[in-house]
Each structure stands twice: as C-alpha cells, then as structure tokens.
N, C-alpha and C positions, 0 to 999 in steps of 0.2 A: 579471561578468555583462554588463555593459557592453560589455565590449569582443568577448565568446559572441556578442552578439547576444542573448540570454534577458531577458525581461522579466519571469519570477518563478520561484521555483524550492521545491519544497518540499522542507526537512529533516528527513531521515527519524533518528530514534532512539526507544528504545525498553531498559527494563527485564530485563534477563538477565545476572544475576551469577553463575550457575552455569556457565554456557558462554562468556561475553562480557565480563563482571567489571563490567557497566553495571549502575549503580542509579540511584536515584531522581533524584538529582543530573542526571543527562543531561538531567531534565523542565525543573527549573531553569537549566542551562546554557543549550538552545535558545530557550527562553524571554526569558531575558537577552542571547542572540545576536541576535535579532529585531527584539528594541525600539526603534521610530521608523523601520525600515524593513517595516514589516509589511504593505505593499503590495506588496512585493515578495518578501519572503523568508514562509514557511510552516511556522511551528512544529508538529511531528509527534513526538508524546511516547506514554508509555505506563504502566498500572496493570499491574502482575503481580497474577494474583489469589492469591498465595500470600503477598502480601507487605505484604495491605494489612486494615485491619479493618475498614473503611467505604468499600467501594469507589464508592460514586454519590455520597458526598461526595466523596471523593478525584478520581474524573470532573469533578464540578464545579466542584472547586478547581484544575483542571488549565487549565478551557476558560477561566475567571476570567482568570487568569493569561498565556493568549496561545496556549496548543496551541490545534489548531482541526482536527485530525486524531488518531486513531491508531492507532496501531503494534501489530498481533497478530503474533509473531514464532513458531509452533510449534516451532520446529527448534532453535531457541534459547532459550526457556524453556520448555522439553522440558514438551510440554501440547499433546492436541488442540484444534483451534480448535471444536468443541463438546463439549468435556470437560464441559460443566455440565450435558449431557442423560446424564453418567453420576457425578454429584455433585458438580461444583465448580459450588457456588450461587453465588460469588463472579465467575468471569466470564462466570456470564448476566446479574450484575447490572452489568459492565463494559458489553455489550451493551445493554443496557435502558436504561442513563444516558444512550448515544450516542445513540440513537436519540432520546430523549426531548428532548434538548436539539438534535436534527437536528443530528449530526456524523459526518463517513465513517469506517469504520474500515475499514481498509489489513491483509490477512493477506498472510503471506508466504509463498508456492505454488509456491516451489522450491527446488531440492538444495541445498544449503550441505556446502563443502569443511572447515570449521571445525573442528579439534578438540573432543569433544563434542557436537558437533550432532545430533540426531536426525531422521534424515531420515524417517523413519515419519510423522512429523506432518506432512509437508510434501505428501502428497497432498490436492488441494484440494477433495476428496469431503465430507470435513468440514463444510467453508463449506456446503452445501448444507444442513445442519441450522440454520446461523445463518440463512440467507437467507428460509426457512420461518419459522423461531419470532420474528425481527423483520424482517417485510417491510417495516416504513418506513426501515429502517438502510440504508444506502448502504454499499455494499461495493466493495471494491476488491481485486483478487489481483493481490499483487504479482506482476511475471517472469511471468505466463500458465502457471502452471507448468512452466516450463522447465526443464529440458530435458525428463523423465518423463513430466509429469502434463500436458501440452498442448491434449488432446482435452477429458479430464474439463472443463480450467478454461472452454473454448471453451462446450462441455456448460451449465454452468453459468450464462454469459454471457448466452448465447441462451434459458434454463427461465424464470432470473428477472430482473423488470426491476431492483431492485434493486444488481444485480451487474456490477459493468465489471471490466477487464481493464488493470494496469499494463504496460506493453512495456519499462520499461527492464531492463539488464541482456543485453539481446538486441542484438546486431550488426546495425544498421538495414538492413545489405545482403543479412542473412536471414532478415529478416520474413515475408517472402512465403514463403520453405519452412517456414519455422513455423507462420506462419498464414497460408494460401494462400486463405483466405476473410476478410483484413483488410479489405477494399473493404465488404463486405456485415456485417460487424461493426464499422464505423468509429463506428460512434454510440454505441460501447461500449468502447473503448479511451482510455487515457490516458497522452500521452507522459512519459516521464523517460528517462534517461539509466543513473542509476547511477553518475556522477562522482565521486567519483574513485577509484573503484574498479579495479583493474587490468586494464588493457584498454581503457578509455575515454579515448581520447586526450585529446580535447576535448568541452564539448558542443554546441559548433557546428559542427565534423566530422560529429557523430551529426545534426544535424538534415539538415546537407547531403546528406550520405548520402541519412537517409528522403525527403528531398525530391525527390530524383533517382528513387523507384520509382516504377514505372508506374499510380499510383492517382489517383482524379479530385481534383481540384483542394476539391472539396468536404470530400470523406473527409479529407484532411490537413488542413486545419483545424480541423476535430473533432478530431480525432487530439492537434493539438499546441496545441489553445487549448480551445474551446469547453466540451466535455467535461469536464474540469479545471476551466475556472473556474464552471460551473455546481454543481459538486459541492463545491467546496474555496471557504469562504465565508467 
C-alpha cells in the first residue's frame, strides 16, 4: 500500500459456503489480518442468516472483535437482500443490529461469473426495501450494479440518503459511460478498486486512471476519501 500510494483500504469477505466454500473462519481471519494496523487496513466480515442462531449477538460479537463493516453477498449466499420481508427473520435482524450499533453494510449489486452464483439476487431493486425498513443503516452497493443493474442502483442512490454507490470493479476509464452523471452523484460514490481481482493491475493505476477524468477536483476527493471515511468508522 505504501508503495500504491493508498492510505487505507478495506477488506472485503464475507460467509458463503454453498457457492464460495467461506465460512465463518474468513470473520476470524480478517480480523487477525488487521490487528495493530487498523488505521489503515478495514475489516469487512459477514453473518449468513441461515447459519447463525443469535444473529445481534453474533453482530455484536463481530464489531467487538474488529469487522467495522459488512458483507451482503446475494449471488453468493443465494438469498434476496430483503428475503426477511418474505420470512428470513434472521436477516432483518442482521440489518437491525447494524444499524443499531451504526455500521455500513456493503450488498453486492452485480453479476458474478462464479460457478453457482445466482445472479437473480443481484438486482439491486431489493436494497430498496432495506433502505425503507432501516433508514438510519448506511448502505453501500457494491459495483453500482454493473454491468445490468446500473440505472436501478443510480435510482436508488439518488431516492435514499442512506444509500451510496461502490465503483470498484469498474475500469476507471469507463466511469463516465457508466455513470455519465458521476460529477452530480459524487457525494454518493465510494472509491475501491477490487485488487486483486483479475483485471486490476494495480491500484494506483486505477486511481491514475480515475484522476485523469474530466471531473472537478472537488468530486474526486469525495470520490476517493471523504465519502469512505465518513461512513467506514
């Protein structure tokens, strides 16, 4: 990171042993990955609600321990992101705990190539029921729903204040035909990368990149600072 240029970075994991073979363990691993540099690095873990019997304990024994975000993965722990307004009482109370203890949780709003993956869950129409039923919870959609779901997540962004927009995963040099209203939504976006995921050279490539588009000087520091560190605490 030092030598990126990045001065903090969040790691994204998250609970899906069906599609992904991640259990609980990943909580504890980031967790353990973190410690004593936690001004810099950002533990992002996750409760499956099918996997836990006390989920707002479990919540709380999570943030205890060092996550400080997390991870709603639909695609991959094959589950709408409001499946609890059609009886998973388990992660409204996922949602409930976050919110209660004011911490973001991160859903994941695009197509996955993954063996297993259920790309049905991954239109970010859903969020719009979490957004409603806990409006103090901070939300974040991962990828803008990219590549599909682009408008809806925009849609979204803009309805509720609650709701920002992740950008990584997207090729900084087509932001703009993405989202060709990133200037006027900049107070709502949060940069990542998506490192090291294939594709992503570097991620100080990717910021040069974004630095090089034509947007005011304002906008991208929202973009690559402000935004993020207001939310992610």
């Amino acid at each position: 990171m030092d030598d990126e240029g990045i001065e903090r970075g969040a790691l994204i994991n998250y609970v899906a042993p069906d599609v992904m073979g991640f259990t609980e363990e990943t909580n504890d691993w980031v967790c353990a990955f973190v410690k004593g540099s936690e001004d810099r690095l950002v533990a992002v873990g996750s409760i499956h609600p099918r996997r836990t019997r006390d989920a707002r304990s479990d919540v709380a024994r999570l943030f205890e321990t060092g996550v400080r975000m997390l991870k709603i993965h639909p695609p991959h722990q094959v589950f709408a992101a409001n499946a609890y307004r059609d009886g998973d009482e388990t992660l409204g109370q996922i949602y409930a705990a976050a919110q209660e203890h004011g911490r973001p949780v991160m859903i994941h709003t695009g197509t996955s190539i993954f063996p297993g993956a259920r790309n049905r869950y991954a239109d970010p129409m859903a969020a719009d029921d979490v957004a409603v039923d806990f409006p103090r919870l901070p939300l974040i959609l991962a990828h803008a729903g990219r590549p599909l779901f682009m408008p809806t997540a925009v849609f979204l962004a803009r309805r509720h204040k609650n709701v920002s927009l992740d950008l990584s995963g997207m090729p900084p040099k087509k932001l703009l035909e993405y989202l060709p209203r990133l200037e006027e939504l900049s107070g709502k976006c949060l940069w990542g990368t998506d490192w090291p995921s294939p594709g992503v050279i570097s991620m100080k490539k990717n910021v040069e990149e974004f630095l090089a588009l034509p947007l005011s000087a304002a906008a991208k520091e929202r973009i690559l600072w402000s935004n993020a560190a207001a939310l992610i605490r």
